[in-house]
N, C-alpha and C positions, 0 to 999 in steps of 0.2 A: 855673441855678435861683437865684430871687432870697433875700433872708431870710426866708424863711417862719416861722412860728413852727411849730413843731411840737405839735399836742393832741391830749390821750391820748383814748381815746375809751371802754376798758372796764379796769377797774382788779380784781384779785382780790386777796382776803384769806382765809387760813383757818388753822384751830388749827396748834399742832406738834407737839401728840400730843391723840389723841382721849381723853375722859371716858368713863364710861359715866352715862347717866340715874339720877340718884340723888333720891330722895324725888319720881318721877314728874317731875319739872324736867329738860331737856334744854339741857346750855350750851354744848355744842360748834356752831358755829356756821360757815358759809363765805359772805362777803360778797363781790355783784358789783355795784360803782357802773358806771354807766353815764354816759358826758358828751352831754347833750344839745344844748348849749352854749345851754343859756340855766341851767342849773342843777344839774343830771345826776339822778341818780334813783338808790335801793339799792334791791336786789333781798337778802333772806337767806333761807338755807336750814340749818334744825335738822337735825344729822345724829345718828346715834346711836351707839355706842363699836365699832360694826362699820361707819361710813359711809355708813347708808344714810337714806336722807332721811325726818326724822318731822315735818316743817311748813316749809313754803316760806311767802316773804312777800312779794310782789312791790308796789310801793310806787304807788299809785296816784293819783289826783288830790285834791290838798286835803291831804295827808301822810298819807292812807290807807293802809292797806295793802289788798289780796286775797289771804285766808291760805286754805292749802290742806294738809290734817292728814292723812298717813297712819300706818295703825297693821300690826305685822304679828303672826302667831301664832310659836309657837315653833320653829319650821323655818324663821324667818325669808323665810315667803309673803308677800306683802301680803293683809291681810285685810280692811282698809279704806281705801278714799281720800276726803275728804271735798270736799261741789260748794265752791269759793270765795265766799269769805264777807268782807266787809268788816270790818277792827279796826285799833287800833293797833300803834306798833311796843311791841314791849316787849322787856326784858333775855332772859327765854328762853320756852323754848317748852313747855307742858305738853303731854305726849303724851296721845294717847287711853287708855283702857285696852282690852284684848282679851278 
């Protein structure tokens, strides 16, 4: 084998200890860059202080996002999952309310 360079291709990132939702704001967060090798792409997902996912943001064309909000009731069902919806990125993620 010659010198190849070696390139990473999906990189993770995520808390080391989860938050719980405080004032409706969700900051606990897991981020997956992507190398598409022209520039790569983030994928985030708001998790909630039991891990379970309250808005995905999948990064689209133009530095969009397609965010997608689920919400659950208190036996922790899913009560809602919301169709994808185009917005920015931002610092965190307001959950739905149930």
């Amino acid at each position: 084998m010659g010198g190849g360079t070696t390139v990473w291709m999906k990189k993770f990132f995520y808390p080391a200890a989860l938050k719980p939702i405080t004032s409706g704001v969700a900051t606990n967060y897991t981020d997956t860059v992507m190398n598409d090798g022209v520039g790569g792409f983030t994928n985030r997902t708001y998790i909630d202080g039991f891990g379970r996912t309250v808005q995905s943001r999948n990064q689209g064309e133009n530095g969009n996002y397609r965010v997608v909000s689920t919400a659950y009731d208190g036996r922790g069902k899913t009560v809602l999952t919301t169709w994808p919806i185009l917005g920015l990125q931002s610092l965190s993620a307001n959950p739905l309310p149930v």
